[in-house]
N, C-alpha and C positions, 0 to 999 in steps of 0.2 A: 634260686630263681625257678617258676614254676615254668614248666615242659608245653608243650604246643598238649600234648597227651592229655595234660591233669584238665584242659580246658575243653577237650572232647569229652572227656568221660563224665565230665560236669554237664555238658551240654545233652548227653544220654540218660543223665537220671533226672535234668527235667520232663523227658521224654517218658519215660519209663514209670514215673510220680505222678504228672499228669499237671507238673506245673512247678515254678520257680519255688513257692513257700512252699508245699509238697518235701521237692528236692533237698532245701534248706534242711526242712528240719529231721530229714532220713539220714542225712550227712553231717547234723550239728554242726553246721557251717552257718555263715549270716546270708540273707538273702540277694544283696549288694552284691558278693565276690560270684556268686550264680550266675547274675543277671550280667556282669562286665565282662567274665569269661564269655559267654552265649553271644551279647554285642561284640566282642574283637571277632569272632570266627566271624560273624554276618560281615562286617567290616573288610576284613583280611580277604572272604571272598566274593563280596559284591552282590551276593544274595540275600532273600532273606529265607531262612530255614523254618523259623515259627511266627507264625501269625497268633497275636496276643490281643484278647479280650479281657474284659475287668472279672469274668468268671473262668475262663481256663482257655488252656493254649492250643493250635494244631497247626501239625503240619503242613507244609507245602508242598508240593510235588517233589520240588528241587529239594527241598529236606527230607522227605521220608526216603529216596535214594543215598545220598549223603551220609544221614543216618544209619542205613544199613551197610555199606560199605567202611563206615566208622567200626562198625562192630566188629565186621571181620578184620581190619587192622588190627585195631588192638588186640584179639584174640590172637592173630602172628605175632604182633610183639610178644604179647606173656607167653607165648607156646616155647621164642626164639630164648626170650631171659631163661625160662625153668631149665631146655636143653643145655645153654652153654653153662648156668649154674651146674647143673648133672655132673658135667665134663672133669668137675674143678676137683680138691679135695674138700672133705667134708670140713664145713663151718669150724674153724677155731679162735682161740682168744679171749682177750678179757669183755664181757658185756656185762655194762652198768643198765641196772633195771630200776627206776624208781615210781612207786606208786604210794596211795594212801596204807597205812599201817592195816588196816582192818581187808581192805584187797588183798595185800599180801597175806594175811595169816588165814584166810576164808577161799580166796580162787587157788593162789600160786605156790603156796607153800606144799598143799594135795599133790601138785603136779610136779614137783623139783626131782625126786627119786625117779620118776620115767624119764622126765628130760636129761638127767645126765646120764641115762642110761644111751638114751637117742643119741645125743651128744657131747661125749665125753671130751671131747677136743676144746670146749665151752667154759672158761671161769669164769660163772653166774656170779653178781655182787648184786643184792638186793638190799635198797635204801628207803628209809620210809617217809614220808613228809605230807604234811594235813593239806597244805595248801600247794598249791603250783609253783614249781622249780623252773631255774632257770637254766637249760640244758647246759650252756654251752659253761657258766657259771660253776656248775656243781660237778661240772663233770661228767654229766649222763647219755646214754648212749640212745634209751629209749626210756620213755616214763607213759603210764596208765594213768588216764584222766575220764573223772568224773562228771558228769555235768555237760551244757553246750560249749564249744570251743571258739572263741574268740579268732578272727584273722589274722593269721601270723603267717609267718615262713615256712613253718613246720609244717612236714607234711603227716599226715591222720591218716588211721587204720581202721576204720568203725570194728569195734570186737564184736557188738550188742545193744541191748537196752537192759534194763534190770528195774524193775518197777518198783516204786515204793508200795511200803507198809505203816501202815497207822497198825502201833503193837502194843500189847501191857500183857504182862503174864497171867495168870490164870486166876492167882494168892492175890495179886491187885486188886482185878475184878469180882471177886468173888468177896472183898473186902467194899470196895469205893461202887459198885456198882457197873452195867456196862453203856458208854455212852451210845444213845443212838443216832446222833446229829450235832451241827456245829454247837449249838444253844446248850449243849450239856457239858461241853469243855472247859469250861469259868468253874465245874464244881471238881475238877479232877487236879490231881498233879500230873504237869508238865514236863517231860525232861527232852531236852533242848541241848544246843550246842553255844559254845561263847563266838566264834567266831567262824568263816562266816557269817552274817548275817542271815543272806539268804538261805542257808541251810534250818533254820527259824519259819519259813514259808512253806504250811504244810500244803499237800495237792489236795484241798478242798474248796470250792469256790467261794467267793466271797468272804475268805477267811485271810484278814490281815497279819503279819511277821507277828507270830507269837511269843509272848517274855515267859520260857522259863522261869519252874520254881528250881530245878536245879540242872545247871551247865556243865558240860563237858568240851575240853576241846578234840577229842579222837572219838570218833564214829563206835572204837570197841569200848571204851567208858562208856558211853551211851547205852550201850547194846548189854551192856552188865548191868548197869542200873536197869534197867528196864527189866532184864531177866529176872532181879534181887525185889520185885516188885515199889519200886521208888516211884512209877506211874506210867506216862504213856509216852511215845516217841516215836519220830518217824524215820525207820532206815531202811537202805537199799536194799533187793531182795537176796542181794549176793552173801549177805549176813546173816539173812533170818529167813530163809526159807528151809532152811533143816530142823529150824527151832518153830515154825509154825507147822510145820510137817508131823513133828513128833510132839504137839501140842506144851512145849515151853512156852510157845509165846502163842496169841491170838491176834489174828490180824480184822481190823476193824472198819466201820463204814466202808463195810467194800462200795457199796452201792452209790456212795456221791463220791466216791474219790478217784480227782483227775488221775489221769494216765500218759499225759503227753506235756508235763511239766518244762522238760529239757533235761532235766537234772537225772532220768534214766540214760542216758546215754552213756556208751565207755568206747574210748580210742583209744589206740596207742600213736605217740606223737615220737617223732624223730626228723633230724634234718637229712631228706632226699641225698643229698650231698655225702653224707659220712662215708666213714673209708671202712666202716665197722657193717657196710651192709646188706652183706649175705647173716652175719651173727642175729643181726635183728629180725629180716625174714624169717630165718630158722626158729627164733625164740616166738615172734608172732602168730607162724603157720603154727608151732606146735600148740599153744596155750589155745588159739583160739575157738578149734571144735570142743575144746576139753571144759571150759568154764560154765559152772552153775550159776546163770545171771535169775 
């Protein structure tokens, strides 16, 4: 069940965004659970906090105090949780961690040799799966997610964004040519994913779900084809930013290509509830300054 908390600090990043879609999409949350949280407070205390136009929102008197008194609550709460955490012994036990196969071998795998150094009291199990798990189902403690995040129970950790790349290796290009616009991708090969769908949707405008000339269903298939020169594909920077770095790969149409897709987005998802979690804090606070999104 969500906390009086989760629907204040909801109500502070519309504040802080400068408006509900704003919030939404900084949080990968749907706009709907923004605007319901914001209406119960107004509700629960019989004022209204923001004054809403079809162009952007402000404050009220009564809200702009609210709001800053909101702030320093929460900051006692997190100051109160980290001290009595301090207090306890350090994090142990079993934690199940599952994310995409390609995140795990690209963020987490770099980071497992300091983490169990940090946390030795910690049995890390790392599982992989293309598509979304069902926590309570598989067993999992916390799972890394790709993409914007649908309304659930679960409560999100934003880690980041990770921007895509439009990529083909060098032996490609230097063979098929380099495209410099959508009208030149009908002469190139494709290389695409079987499923999802929408993983087929590159962030170009007006560019409809494209059919691969050849599919993969794991993100690191992809990312091999692509390197082995089989043509062009589009994946997250979290995989190919060391290989466009050190000119393996080459990243393309920087200049028309969206940047606010959704599908940059990464959480860590876990239920509020679990008995596992101080483990999960510890495994999130660690991994998260650490990660090359």
């Amino acid at each position: 069940m969500k906390s009086r908390s989760d629907d204040l600090m909801l109500l502070l990043a519309v504040i802080d965004n400068g408006g509900f879609s704003a919030a939404a999409e900084a949080l990968g949350i749907q706009v709907a659970k923004i605007s319901r949280a914001v209406n119960k407070i107004e509700q629960q205390l019989g004022v209204t906090i923001l004054n809403r136009t079809t162009r952007r929102i402000e404050l009220t008197n009564e809200g702009a105090k609210f709001a800053d008194s909101v702030r320093q609550g929460l900051q006692l709460i997190s100051q109160a949780e980290m001290e009595l955490q301090a207090q306890g012994d350090s994090p142990k036990g079993h934690l199940r961690v599952d994310a995409a196969s390609p995140f795990i071998f690209h963020q987490l795998v770099p980071l497992m040799a300091e983490f169990q150094t940090a946390f030795p009291d910690i049995e890390l199990e790392l599982t992989s799966n293309e598509g979304f798990v069902d926590l309570i189902e598989k067993r999992t403690d916390v799972a890394i997610r790709i993409g914007k995040l649908e309304d659930s129970t679960l409560h999100a950790k934003p880690l980041g964004k990770s921007q895509l790349h439009i990529v083909a290796s060098p032996q490609y290009l230097a063979r098929k040519g380099i495209p410099k616009n959508i009208t030149d991708l009908p002469h190139h090969q494709i290389v695409g994913f079987t499923a999802p769908r929408v993983l087929n949707q590159w962030p170009l405008p007006n560019l409809p779900i494209i059919t691969p000339n050849i599919s993969a269903s794991n993100g690191e298939t992809v990312r091999q084809l692509v390197l082995t020169g089989n043509g062009i594909g589009v994946l997250s920077g979290f995989m190919v930013n060391d290989d466009i770095e050190s000119g393996r790969l080459v990243s393309l149409m920087q200049s028309e290509k969206r940047t606010n897709t959704g599908r940059e987005l990464i959480n860590a998802v876990y239920y509020r509830s679990s008995n596992v979690a101080r483990r999960i804090s510890a495994f999130i606070d660690f991994i998260q300054p650490r990660l090359k999104l």
